[in-house]
C-alpha positions as a Markdown table, in Angstrom:
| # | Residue | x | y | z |
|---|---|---|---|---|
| 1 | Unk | -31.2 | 6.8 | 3.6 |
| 2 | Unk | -28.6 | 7.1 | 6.5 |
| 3 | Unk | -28.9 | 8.7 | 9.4 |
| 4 | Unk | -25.6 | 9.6 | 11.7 |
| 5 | Unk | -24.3 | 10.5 | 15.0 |
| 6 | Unk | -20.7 | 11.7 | 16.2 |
| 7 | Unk | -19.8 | 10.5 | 19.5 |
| 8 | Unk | -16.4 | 12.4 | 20.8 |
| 9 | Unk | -14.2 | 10.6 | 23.5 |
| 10 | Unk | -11.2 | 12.3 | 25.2 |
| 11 | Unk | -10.1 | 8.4 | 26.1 |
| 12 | Unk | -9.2 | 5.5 | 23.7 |
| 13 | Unk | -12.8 | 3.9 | 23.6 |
| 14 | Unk | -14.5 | 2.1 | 21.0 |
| 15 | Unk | -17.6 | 3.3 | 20.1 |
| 16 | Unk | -20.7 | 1.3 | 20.4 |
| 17 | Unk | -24.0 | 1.8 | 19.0 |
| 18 | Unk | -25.6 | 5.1 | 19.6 |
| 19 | Unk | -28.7 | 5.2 | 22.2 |
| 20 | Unk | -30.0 | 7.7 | 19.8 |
| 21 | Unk | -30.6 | 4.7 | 17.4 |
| 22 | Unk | -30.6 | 1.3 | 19.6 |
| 23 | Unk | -31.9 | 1.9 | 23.3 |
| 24 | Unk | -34.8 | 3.5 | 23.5 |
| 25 | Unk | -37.4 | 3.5 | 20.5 |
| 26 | Unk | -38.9 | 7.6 | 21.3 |
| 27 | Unk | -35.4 | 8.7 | 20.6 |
| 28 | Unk | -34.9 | 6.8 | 17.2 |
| 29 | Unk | -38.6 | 8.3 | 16.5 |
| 30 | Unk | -37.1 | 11.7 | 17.2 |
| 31 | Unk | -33.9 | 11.2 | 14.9 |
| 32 | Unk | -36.2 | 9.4 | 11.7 |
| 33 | Unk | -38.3 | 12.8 | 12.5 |
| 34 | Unk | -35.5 | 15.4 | 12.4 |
| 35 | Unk | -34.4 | 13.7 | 9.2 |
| 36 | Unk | -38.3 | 13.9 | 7.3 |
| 37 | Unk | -37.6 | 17.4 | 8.6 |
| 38 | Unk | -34.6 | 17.8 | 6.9 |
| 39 | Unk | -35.6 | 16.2 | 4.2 |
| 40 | Unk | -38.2 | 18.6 | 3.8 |
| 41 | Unk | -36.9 | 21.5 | 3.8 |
| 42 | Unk | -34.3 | 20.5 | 1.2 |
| 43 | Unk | -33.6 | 21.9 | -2.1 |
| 44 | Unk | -33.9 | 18.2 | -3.5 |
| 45 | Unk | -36.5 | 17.7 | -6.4 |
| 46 | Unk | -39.9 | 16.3 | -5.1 |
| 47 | Unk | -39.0 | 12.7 | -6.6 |
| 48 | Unk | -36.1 | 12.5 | -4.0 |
| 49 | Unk | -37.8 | 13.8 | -1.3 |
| 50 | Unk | -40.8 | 11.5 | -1.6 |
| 51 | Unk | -38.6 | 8.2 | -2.2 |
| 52 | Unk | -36.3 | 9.2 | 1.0 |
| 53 | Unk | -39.5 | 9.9 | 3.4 |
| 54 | Unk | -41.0 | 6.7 | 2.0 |
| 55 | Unk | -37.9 | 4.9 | 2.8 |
| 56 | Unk | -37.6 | 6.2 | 6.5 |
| 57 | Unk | -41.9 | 5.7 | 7.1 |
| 58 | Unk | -41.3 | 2.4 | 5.9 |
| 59 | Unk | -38.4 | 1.6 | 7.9 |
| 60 | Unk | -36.0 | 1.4 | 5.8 |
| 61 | Unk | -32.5 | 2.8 | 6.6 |
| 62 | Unk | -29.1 | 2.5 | 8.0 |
| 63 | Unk | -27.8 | 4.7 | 10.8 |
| 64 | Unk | -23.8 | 5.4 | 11.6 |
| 65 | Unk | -22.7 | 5.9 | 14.6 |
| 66 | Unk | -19.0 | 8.0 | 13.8 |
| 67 | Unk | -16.0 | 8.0 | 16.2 |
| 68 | Unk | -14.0 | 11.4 | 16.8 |
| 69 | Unk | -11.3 | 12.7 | 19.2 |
| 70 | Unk | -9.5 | 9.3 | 20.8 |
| 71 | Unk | -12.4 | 6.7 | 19.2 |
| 72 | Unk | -11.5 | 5.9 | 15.8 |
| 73 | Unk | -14.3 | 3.4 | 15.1 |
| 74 | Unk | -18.0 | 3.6 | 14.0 |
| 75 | Unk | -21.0 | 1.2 | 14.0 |
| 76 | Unk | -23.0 | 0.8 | 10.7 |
| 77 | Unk | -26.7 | -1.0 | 11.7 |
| 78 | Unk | -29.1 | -1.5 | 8.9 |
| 79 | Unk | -32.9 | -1.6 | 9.4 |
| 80 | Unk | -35.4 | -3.1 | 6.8 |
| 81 | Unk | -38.9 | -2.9 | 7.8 |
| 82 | Unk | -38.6 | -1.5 | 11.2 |
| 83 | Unk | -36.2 | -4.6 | 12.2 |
| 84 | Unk | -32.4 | -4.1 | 12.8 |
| 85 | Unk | -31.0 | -6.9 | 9.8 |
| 86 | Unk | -27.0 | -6.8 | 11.1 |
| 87 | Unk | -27.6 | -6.4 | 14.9 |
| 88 | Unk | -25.3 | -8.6 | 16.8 |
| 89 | Unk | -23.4 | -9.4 | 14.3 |
C-alpha cells in the first residue's frame, strides 16, 4: 500500500519528506484515513480491499513524497508496524 503527495516548487529545491507523512502524527492519521476511504469506495473485489485496510491498520505501508515544477526528486519512507524502517537513511 503506498500512499503519495506532490509537492510543486517554482525554485530548484529538493524535496524532503512530506509533513503530511513525517511531522506531526494527526496528519498522517488523516492521510492513512483518506486512503481506507478510498479504499472503500473502490471498485476492487472485497479480498483486496480487506488485505489493503489490514495493511494500513496494521501499519504497514510506504508513502512517496513526488517532486513537480523545478524539484525533480522524491522521498520513498517505508513503515512496518507503525515504525518508519528507512528513516535517516
Amino acid at each position: 500500500m503506498t500512499l503519495w503527495d506532490n509537492k510543486y516548487r517554482t525554485a530548484n529545491t529538493p524535496i524532503k519528506d512530506s509533513p503530511t507523512f513525517k511531522d506531526d502524527p494527526k496528519r498522517l492519521g488523516n492521510a492513512k484515513n483518506q486512503a481506507l476511504e478510498a479504499i472503500e469506495a473502490s471498485n476492487l473485489p472485497l479480498s483486496q480491499k480487506a488485505i489493503m485496510k489490514q495493511n494500513i491498520n496494521d501499519g504497514n505501508f510506504t508513502t512517496v513524497t513526488v517532486g513537480d515544477g523545478n524539484a525533480a526528486n522524491s522521498v520513498i519512507t517505508i513503515y512496518r508496524n507503525h515504525k518508519c524502517v528507512n528513516c535517516g537513511s
